[in-house]
C-alpha positions as CSV (number, residue, x, y, z in Angstrom):
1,X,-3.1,4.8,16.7
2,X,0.1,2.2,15.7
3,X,-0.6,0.1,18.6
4,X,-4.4,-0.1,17.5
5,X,-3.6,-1.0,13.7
6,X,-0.9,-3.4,14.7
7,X,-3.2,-5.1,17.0
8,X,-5.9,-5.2,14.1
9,X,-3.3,-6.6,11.9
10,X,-2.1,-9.3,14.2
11,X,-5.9,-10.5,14.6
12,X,-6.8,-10.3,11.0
13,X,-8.8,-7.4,11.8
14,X,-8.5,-4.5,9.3
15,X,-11.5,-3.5,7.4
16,X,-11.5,-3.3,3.5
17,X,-10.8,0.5,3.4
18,X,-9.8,3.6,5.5
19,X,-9.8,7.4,5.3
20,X,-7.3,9.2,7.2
21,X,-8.4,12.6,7.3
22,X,-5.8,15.0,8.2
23,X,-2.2,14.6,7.6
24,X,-2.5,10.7,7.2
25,X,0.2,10.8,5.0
26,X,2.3,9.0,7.6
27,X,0.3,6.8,9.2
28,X,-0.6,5.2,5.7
29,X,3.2,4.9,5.0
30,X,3.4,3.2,8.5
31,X,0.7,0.8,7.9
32,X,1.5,-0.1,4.4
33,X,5.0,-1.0,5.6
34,X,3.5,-2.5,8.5
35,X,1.4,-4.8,6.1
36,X,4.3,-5.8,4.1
37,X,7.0,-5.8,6.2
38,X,9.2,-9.6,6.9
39,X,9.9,-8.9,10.1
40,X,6.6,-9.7,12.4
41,X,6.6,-6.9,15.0
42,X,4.5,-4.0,16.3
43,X,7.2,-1.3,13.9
44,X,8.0,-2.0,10.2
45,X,12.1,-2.8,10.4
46,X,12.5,-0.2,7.7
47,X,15.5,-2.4,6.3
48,X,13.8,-5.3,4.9
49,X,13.2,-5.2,1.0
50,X,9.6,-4.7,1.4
51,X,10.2,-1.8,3.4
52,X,12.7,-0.1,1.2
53,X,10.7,-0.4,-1.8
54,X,7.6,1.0,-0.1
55,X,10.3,4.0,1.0
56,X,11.3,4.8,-2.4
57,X,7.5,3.9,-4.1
58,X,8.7,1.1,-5.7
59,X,7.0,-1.8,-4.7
60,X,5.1,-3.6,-7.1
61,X,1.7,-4.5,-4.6
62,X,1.8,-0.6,-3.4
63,X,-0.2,1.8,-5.7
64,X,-0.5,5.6,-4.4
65,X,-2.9,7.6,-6.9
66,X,-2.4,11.9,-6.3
67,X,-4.6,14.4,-8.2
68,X,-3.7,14.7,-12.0
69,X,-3.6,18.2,-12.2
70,X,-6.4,19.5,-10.2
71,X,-8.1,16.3,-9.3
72,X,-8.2,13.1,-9.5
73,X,-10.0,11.5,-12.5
74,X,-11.9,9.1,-13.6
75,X,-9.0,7.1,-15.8
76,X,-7.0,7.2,-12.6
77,X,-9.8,5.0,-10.7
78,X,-10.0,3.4,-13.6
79,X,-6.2,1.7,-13.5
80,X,-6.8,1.4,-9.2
81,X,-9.9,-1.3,-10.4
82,X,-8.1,-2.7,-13.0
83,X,-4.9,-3.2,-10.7
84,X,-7.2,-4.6,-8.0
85,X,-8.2,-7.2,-10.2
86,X,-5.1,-9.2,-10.4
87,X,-3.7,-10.8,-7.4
88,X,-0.7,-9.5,-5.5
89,X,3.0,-10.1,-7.4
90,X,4.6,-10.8,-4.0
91,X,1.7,-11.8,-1.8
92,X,-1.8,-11.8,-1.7
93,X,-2.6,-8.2,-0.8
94,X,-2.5,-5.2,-2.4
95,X,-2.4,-1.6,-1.0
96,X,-4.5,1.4,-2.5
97,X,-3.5,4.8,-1.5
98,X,-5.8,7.8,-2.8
99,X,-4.0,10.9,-1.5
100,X,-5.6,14.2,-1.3
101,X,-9.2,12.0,-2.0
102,X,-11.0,15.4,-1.5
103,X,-10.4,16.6,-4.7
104,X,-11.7,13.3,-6.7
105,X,-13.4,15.0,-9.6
106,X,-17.4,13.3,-9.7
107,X,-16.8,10.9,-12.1
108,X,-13.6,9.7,-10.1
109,X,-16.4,9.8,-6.7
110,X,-18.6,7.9,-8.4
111,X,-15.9,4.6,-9.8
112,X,-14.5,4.8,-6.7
113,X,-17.5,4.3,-4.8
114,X,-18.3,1.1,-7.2
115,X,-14.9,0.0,-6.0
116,X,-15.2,0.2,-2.4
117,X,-19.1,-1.6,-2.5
118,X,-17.6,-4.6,-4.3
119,X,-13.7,-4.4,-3.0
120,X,-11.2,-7.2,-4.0
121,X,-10.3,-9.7,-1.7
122,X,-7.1,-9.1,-0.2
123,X,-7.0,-5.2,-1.2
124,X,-6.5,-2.4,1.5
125,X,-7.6,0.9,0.3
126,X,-6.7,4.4,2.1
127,X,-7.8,7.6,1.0
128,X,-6.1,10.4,2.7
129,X,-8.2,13.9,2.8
130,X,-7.7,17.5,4.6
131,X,-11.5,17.3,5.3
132,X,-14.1,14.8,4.6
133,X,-17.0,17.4,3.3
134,X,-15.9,16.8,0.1
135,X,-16.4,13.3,-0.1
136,X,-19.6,12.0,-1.2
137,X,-21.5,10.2,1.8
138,X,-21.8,7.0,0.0
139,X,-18.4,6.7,0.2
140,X,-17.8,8.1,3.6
141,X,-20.6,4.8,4.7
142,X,-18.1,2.4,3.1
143,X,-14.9,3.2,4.9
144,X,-14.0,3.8,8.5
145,X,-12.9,7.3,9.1
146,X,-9.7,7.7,11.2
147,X,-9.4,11.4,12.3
148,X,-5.7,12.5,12.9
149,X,-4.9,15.5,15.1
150,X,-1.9,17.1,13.3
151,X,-1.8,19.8,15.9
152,X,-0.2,17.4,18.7
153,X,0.9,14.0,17.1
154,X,4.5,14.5,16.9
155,X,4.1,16.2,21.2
156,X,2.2,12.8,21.7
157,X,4.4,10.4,20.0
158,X,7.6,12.3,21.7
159,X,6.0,11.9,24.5
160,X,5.0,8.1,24.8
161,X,9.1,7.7,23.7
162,X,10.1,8.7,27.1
163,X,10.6,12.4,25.6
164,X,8.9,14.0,28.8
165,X,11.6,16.5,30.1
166,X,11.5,18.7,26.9
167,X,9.8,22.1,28.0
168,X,10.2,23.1,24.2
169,X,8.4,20.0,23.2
170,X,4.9,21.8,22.3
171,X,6.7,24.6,20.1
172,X,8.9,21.9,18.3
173,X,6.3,19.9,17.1
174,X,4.8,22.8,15.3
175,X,7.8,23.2,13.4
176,X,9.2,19.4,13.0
177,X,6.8,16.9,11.1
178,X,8.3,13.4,12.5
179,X,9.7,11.8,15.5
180,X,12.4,10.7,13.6
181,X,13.1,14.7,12.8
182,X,12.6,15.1,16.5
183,X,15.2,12.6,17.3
184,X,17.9,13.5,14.7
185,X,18.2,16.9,16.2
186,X,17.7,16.1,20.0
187,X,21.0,16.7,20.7
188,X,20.7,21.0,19.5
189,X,16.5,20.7,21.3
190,X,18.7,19.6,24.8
191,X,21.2,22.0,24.7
């Protein structure tokens, strides 16, 4: 899935707005960094400034929106649109991330919708959601669905890392979230 977005990036490729449904909580990390990032490669360095501000949520063309209480409302899209209007402080773009998008109350749905039919230029909007029945279908026809298998990611990614010796593997990834978890502990998983 990295290899595809960096390869969408590199050609100028990516489309106006996403939803990761699953645990996209990663991969929209990964990408944002990947979109910011100083260093031009297929993995965000993770040491330039960009990169460390996107780590630690503070950078100022990043904007993550999470439910307000039970969902997320209206006032909430509200700020995303009026964010979107100005340009980036450090660049052109500007990254939107709507986590847990499922439980947008329907006035949120609706300015959100208005939002993705006329989008910015230079704005890259992800909404990250368990399961996309509860987003309206004009929104779902405005944004590419990306479906992420939780159950296996971490066995895959291990896997394409040269980590194919591990008979464990299939357990481990039902208990560690990351490759980076994986790989801080491989020492204890080989013994």
């Amino acid at each position: 899935m990295k290899k595809r977005f960096t390869t969408l990036l590199n050609n100028n490729r990516l489309v106006h707005a996403y939803l990761f449904e699953g645990d996209g909580n990663e991969l929209a990390m990964w990408l944002t960094k990947q979109v910011f990032c100083k260093i031009i490669s297929d993995e965000p360095c993770g040491e330039c400034s960009s990169c460390r501000r996107i780590n630690v949520h503070n950078h100022p063309d990043v904007h993550v929106i999470e439910p307000d209480g039970q969902a997320i409302k209206i006032d909430q899209i509200r700020l995303l649109q009026k964010e979107a209007a100005y340009k980036g402080v450090e660049g052109s773009k500007q990254v939107f991330i709507i986590k847990q998008a499922d439980r947008m109350n329907p006035q949120a749905s609706n300015a959100l919708l208005k939002f993705l039919e006329e989008p910015f230029q230079d704005t890259l909007s992800i909404l990250i959601a368990d399961k996309r029945d509860s987003i309206l279908p004009t929104i779902l026809s405005r944004v590419q669905t990306i479906r992420i298998d939780v159950s296996n990611s971490l066995e895959r990614e291990a896997r394409s890392k040269g980590y194919t010796s591990h008979k464990s593997l299939p357990i481990l990834s039902t208990v560690m979230t990351s490759i980076e978890e994986f790989e801080k502990h491989q020492e204890v998983v080989d013994e």
